[in-house]
ChimeraX commands (.cxc) that place a marker at each C-alpha (Angstrom):
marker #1 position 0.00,0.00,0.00 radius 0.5
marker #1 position 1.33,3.46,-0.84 radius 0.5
marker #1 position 1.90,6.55,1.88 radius 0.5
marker #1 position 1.47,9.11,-0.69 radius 0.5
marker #1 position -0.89,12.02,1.40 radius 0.5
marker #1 position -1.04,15.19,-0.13 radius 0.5
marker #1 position -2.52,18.22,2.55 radius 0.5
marker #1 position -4.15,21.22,1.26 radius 0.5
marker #1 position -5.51,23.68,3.94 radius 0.5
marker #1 position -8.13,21.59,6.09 radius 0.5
marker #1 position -8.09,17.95,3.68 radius 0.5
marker #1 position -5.90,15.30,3.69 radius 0.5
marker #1 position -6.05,13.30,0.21 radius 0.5
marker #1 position -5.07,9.68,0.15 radius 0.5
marker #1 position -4.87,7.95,-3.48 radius 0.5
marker #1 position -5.68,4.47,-3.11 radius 0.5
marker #1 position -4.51,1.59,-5.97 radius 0.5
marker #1 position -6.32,-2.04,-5.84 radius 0.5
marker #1 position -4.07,-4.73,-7.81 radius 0.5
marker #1 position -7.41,-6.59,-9.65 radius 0.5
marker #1 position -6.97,-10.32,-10.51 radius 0.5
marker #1 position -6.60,-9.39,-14.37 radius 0.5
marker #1 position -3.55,-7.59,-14.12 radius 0.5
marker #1 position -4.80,-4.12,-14.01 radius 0.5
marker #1 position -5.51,-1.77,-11.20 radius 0.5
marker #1 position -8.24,0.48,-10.09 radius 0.5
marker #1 position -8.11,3.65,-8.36 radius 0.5
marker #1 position -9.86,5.62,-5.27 radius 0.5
marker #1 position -9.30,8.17,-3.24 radius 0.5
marker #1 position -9.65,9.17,0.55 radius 0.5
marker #1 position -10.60,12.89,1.33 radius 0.5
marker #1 position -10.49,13.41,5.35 radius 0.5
marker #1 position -11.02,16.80,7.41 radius 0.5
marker #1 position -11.96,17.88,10.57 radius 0.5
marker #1 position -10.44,16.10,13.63 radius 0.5
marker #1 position -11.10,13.62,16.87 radius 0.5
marker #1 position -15.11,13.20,16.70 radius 0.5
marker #1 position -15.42,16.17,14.17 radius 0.5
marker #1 position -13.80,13.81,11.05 radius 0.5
marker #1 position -14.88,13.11,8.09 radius 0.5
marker #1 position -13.69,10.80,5.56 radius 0.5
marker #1 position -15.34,10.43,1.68 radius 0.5
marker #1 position -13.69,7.79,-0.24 radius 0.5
marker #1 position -14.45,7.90,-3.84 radius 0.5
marker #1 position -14.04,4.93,-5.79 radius 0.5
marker #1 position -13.24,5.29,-9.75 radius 0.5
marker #1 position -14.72,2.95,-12.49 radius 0.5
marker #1 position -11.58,3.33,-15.14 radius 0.5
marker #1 position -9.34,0.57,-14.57 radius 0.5
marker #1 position -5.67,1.08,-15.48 radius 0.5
marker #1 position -2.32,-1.01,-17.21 radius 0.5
marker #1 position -0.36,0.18,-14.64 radius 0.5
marker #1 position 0.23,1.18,-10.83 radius 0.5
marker #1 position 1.44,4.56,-11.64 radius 0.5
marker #1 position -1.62,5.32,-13.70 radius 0.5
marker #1 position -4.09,4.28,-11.10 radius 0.5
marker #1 position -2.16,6.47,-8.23 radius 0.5
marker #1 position -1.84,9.21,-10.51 radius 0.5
marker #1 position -5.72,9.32,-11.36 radius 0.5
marker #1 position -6.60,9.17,-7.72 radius 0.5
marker #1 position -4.13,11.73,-6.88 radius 0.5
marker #1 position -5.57,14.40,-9.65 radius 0.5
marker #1 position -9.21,13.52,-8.81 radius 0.5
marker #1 position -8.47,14.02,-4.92 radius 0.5
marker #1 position -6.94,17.17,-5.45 radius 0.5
marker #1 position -9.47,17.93,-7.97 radius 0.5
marker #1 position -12.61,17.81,-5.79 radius 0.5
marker #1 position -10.62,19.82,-2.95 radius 0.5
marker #1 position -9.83,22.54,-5.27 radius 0.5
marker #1 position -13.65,22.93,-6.64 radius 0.5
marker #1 position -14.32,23.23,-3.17 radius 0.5
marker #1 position -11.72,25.44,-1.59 radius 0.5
marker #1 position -11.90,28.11,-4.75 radius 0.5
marker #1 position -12.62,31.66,-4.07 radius 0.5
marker #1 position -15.80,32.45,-5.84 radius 0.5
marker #1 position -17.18,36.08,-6.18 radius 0.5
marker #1 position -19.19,37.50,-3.43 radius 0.5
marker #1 position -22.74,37.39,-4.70 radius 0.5
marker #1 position -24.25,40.62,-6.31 radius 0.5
marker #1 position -27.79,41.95,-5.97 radius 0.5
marker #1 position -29.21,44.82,-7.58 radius 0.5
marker #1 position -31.62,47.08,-5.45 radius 0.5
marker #1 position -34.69,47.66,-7.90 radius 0.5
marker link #1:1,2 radius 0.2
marker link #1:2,3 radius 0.2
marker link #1:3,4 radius 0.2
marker link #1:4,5 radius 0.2
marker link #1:5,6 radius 0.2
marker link #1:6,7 radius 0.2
marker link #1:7,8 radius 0.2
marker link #1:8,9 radius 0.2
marker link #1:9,10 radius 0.2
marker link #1:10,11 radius 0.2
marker link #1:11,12 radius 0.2
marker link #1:12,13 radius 0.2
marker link #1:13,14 radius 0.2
marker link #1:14,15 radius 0.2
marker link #1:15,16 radius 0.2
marker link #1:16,17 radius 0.2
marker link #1:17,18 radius 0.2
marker link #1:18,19 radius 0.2
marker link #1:19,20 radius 0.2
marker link #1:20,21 radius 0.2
marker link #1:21,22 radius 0.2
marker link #1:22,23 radius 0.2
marker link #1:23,24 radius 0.2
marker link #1:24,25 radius 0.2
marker link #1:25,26 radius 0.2
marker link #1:26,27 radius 0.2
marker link #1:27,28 radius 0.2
marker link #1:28,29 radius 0.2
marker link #1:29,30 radius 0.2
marker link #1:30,31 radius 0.2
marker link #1:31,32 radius 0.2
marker link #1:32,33 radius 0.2
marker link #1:33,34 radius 0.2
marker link #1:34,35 radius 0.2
marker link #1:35,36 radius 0.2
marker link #1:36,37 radius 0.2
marker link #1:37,38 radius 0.2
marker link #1:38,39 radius 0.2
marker link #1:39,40 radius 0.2
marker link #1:40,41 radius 0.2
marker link #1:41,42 radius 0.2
marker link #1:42,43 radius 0.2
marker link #1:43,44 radius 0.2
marker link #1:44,45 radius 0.2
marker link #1:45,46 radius 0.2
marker link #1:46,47 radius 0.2
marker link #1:47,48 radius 0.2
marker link #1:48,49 radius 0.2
marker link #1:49,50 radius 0.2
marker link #1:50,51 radius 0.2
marker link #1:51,52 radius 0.2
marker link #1:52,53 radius 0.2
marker link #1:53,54 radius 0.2
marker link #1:54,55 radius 0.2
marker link #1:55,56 radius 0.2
marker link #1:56,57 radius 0.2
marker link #1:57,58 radius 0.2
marker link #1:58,59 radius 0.2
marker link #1:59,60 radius 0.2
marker link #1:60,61 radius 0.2
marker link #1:61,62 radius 0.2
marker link #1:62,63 radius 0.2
marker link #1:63,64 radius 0.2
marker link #1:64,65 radius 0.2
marker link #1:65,66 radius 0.2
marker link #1:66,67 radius 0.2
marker link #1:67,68 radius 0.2
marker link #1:68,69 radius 0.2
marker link #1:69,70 radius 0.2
marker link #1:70,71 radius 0.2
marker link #1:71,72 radius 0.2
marker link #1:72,73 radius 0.2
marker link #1:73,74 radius 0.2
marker link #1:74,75 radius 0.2
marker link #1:75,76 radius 0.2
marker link #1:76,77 radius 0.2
marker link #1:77,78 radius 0.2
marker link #1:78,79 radius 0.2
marker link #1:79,80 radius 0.2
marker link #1:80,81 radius 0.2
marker link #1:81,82 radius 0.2
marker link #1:82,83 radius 0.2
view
């Protein structure tokens, strides 16, 4: 099993690579924040299934850090025009 843990701000991501009984791999990912009785953990599993164990830990990787940056963006303070 691979250590590889990437931390941005308040998540941890953990890629995680399954050796499959044809040869290839499959990927998922662990996304934890919060701590002691305040933690969460999503694990996302991904349906592409890959020729190698580099491929599978680099999918999981990008996705993990994917989903933490749509969700740690700055987005524009809403605007409301007074009629």
């Amino acid at each position: 099993m691979d250590n590889i843990q990437h931390s941005v701000g308040k998540y941890l991501v953990s890629p995680l690579v399954k050796n499959l009984d044809d040869g290839r791999f499959t990927a998922a990912v662990s996304i934890r924040s919060g701590r002691g009785s305040g933690m969460h953990d999503r694990v996302m599993r991904f349906t592409p299934h890959f020729g190698s164990h580099a491929a599978a830990l680099r999918y999981a990787v990008d996705e993990g850090l994917h989903w933490v940056r749509e969700r740690t963006a700055v987005r524009p303070a809403s605007t409301t025009c007074a009629a």
